[in-house]
C-alpha positions as CSV (number, residue, x, y, z in Angstrom):
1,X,-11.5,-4.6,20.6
2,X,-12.4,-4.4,17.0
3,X,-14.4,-6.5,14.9
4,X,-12.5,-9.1,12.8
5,X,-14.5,-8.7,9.7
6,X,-13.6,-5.1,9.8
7,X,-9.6,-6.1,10.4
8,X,-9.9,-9.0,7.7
9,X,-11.8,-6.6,4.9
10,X,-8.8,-4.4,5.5
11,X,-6.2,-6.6,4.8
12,X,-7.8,-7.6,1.6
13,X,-7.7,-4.4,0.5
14,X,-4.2,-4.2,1.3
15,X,-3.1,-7.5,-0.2
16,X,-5.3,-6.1,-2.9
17,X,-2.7,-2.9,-3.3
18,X,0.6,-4.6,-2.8
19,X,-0.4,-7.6,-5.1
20,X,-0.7,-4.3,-8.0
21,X,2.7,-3.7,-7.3
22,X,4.1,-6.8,-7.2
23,X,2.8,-7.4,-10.8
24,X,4.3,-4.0,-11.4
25,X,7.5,-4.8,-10.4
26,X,7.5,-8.3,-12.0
27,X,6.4,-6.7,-15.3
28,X,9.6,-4.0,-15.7
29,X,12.1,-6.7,-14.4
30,X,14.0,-9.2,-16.5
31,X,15.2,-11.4,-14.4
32,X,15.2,-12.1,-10.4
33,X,17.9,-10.0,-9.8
34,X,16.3,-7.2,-10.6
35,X,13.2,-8.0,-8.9
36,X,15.0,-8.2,-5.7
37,X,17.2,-4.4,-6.6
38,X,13.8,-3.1,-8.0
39,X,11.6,-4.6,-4.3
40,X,14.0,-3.0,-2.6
41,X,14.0,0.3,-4.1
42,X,10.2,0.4,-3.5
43,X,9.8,-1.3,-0.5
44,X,12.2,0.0,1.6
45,X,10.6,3.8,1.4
46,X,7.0,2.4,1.7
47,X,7.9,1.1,5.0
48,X,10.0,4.1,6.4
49,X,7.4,6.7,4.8
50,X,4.5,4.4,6.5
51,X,4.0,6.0,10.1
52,X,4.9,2.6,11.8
53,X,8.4,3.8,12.9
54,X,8.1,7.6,12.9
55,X,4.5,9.5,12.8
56,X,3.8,11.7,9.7
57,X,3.8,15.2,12.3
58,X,7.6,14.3,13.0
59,X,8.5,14.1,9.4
60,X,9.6,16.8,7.7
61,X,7.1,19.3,5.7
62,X,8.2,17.8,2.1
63,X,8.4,14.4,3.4
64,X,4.7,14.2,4.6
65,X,2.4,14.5,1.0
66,X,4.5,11.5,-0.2
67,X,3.1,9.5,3.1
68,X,-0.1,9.1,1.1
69,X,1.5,6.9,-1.8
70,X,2.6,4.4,0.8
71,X,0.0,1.7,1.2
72,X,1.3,0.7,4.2
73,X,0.4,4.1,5.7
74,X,-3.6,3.7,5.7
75,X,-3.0,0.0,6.3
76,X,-1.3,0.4,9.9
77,X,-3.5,3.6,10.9
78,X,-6.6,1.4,10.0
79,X,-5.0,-1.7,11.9
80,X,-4.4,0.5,14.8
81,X,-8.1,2.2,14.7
82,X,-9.7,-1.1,14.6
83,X,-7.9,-3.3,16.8
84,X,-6.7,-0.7,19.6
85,X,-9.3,1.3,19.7
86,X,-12.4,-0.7,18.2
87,X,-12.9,1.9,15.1
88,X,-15.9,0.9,13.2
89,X,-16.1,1.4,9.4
90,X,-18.0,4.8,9.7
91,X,-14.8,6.1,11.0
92,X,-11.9,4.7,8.4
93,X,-14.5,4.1,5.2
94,X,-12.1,7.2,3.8
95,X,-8.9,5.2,4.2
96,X,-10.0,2.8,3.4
97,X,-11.2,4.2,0.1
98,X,-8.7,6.1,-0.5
99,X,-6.4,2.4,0.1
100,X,-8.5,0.5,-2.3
101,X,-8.1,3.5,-5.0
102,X,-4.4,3.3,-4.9
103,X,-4.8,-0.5,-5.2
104,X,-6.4,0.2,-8.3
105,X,-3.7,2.6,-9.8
106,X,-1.1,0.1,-8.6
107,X,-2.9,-3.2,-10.6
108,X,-3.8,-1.2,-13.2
109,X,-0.7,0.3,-14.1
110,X,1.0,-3.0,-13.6
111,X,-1.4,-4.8,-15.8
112,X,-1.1,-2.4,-18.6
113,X,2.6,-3.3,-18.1
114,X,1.9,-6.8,-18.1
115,X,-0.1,-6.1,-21.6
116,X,2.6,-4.2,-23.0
117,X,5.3,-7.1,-23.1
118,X,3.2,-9.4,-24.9
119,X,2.3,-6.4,-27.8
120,X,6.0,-7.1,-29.6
């Protein structure tokens, strides 16, 4: 029901955020092995903490601030907004703001990682 241009401006802003944190994790890794041990130590709670298999309400009360560091969590509520229910920007500009500024923190911090090999 959404518009595609909505759903596709999304997305970029989500490849945007996970692309940070790929170069993060490629930047404190030495070899593929521990890209792999280090992917899944990170991965694996962004997709539990991301709403997709239980809803923030049922989590418990410590559990729910740390839902906001996943960017998988503003990425599926968007998704869901625009294409189930035909959610215009006006309603998910904040999410998606508040995706695209932990995109930032996440490129960012892994290019200043990236900068910080090559200063030896």
């Amino acid at each position: 029901q959404g518009e595609f241009w909505l759903f596709f401006l999304v997305s970029a802003v989500y490849i945007y955020a996970m692309s940070g944190l790929g170069i993060f994790i490629a930047t404190i890794s030495k070899n593929l092995a521990q890209v792999m041990i280090v992917s899944i130590l990170l991965i694996m709670p962004i997709i539990l903490l991301s709403g997709a298999f239980t809803p923030k309400e049922a989590m418990p009360n410590w559990e729910q601030p740390i839902v906001y560091f996943s960017p998988l969590y503003y990425y599926i509520n968007m998704g869901f907004d625009i294409i189930l229910k035909g959610t215009g920007l006006n309603l998910i500009w904040e999410n998606l703001l508040a995706l695209f500024a932990l995109g930032t923190v996440l490129f960012l911090f892994g290019i200043s990682q990236f900068r910080k090999q090559f200063e030896n």
